[in-house]
N, C-alpha and C positions, 0 to 999 in steps of 0.2 A: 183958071182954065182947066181944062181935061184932056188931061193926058192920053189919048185912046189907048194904047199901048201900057203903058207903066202903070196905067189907075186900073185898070182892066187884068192885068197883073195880080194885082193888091184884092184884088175884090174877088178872084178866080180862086186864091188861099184862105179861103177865109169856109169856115165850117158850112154856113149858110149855101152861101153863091156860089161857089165849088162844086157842091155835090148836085146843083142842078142840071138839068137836060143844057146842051148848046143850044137848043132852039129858043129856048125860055131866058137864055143867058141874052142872048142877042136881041130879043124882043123885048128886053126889060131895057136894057143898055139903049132903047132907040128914045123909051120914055124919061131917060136923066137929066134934069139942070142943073151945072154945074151952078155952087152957091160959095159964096165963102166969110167966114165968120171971125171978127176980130177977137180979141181976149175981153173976155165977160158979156158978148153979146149973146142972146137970146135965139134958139132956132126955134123953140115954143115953148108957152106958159104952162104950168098946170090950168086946166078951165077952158082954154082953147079948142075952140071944134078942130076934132083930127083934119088934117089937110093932104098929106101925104108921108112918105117913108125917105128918110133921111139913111146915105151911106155916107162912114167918113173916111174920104181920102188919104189923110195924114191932119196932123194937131192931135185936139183930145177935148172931149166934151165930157162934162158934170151932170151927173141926171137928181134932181133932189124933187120933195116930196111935201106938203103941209102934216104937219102930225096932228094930234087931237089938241094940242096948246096952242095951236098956231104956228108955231114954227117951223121955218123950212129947213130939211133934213136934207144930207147928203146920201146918199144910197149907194151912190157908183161913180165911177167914170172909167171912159175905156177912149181908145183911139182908135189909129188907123185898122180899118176890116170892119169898124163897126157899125150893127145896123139897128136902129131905131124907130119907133114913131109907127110901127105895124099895126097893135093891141088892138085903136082903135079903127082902123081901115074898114073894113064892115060895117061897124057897128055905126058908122055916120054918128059918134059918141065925142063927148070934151075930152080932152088930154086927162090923163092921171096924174105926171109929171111935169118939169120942167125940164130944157136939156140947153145948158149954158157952154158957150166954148169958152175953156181957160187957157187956151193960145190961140194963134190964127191957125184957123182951122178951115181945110176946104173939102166939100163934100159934093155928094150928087145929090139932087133933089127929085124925088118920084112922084109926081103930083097924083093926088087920087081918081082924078078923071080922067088921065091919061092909063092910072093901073084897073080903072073898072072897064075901061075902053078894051085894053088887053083880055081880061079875063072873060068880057061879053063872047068876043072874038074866037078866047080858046076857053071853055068851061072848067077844062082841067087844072088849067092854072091854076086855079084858089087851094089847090091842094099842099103847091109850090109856097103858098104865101101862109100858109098855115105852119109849113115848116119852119117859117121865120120865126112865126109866133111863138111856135115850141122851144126853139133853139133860143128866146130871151127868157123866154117862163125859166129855161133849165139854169140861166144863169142867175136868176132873179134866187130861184130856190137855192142855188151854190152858195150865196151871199149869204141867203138865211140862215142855212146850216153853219156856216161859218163863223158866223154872229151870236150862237148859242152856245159855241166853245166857249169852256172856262178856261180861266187864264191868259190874258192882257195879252203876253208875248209870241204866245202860240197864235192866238187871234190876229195879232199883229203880220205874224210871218207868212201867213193862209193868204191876208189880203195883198203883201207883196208878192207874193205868187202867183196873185190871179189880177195883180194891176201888169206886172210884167209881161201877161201873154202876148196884152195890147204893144207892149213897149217893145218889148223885145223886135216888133217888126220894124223898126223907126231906128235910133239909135242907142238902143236899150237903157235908155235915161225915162225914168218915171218923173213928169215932170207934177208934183202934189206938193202943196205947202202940208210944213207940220198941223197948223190949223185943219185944215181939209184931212188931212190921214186920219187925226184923231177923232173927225166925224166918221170917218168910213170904219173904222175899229171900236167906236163906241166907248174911247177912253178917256181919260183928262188928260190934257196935252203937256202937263210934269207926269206922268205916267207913261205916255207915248215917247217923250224926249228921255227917258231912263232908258227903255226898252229899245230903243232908235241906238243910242250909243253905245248898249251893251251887245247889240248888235255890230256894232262900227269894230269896238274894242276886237269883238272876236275874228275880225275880217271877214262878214258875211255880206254886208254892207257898205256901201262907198255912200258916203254922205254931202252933197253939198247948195248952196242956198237955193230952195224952193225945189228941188229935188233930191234923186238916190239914184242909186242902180244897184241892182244885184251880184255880188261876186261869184257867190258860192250855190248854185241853186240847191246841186243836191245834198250840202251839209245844211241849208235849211228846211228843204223835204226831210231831210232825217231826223232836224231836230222835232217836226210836228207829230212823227210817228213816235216818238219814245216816251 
């Protein structure tokens, strides 16, 4: 269900939907269906015609990718505030990605005929939805850059910094198997489990099954600048 008040809350802090007009806010908010998504169900395939733009209420969804071997790759995952499934809105284009919930996860659903319906309506709107588009591009490029750093640990600590933004609004528990981290850091998972404990040892890290949380943030911001 939806929460008008509390989801409307959550999606008002969020970089995106925050800085838009109240008109825009309220006029999007009339086109939402609340959806909700068990652990490892599907909210769309890579290859799928775009259909609409997914917010997530709280849980946490996995967004992964086919590489040139065929295999499917982890890229991200982010939770509550977070918004997806835009890129191809226009473009009446297939999906890029896939976007898996790895807990129950409940979201709003923006169906695409309901947000062309808006945009007929008010013209200016697509300028709103362009904004979405920018603000995933910026995070898609944050991952990349991050991903180019040399050294496992530091890479390591970059991506809990920037899995936490998502957590931090919830109960500040990153909920990611070691499996899954060591895809989003690009390590071998005896490498990730060195760098995870030597993290725990120094107390920057709270470690426990199928998740972590953060102690220390900014003695890990400190350790990535030195």
């Amino acid at each position: 269900m939806f929460d008008t008040d509390g989801d409307l809350r959550i999606l008002t802090q969020t970089d995106w939907f925050g800085t838009r007009a109240s008109s825009f806010q309220k006029n999007l908010m009339t086109c939402g269906v609340p959806k909700t998504f068990d652990p490892g169900e599907t909210l769309y395939h890579y290859g799928d015609q775009a259909n609409g733009i997914y917010a997530v209420l709280d849980g946490s969804v996995q967004i992964t990718a086919p590489a040139d071997d065929g295999q499917e790759l982890v890229l991200h995952q982010d939770g509550t505030g977070f918004w997806i499934g835009d890129l191809a809105l226009f473009a009446e284009a297939q999906r890029l990605v896939s976007v898996v919930a790895t807990q129950k996860t409940r979201t709003l659903f923006f169906p695409n005929s309901r947000v062309e319906r808006m945009v007929q309506e008010t013209p200016e709107y697509v300028r709103d939805f362009y904004a979405l588009t920018r603000e995933n591009m910026k995070t898609a490029l944050r991952i990349m850059a991050n991903l180019a750093v040399t050294g496992s640990e530091k890479r390591l600590v970059l991506r809990l910094l920037h899995l936490d933004e998502g957590a931090s609004k919830s109960d500040g528990w990153i909920v990611v198997s070691q499996e899954e981290l060591a895809e989003l850091v690009a390590v071998s998972q005896p490498t990730l489990h060195r760098n995870l404990h030597r993290l725990a040892d120094l107390g920057l890290v709270e470690l426990a099954y199928g998740r972590l949380r953060l102690i220390d943030r900014r003695e890990l911001i400190a350790s990535c600048q030195s």
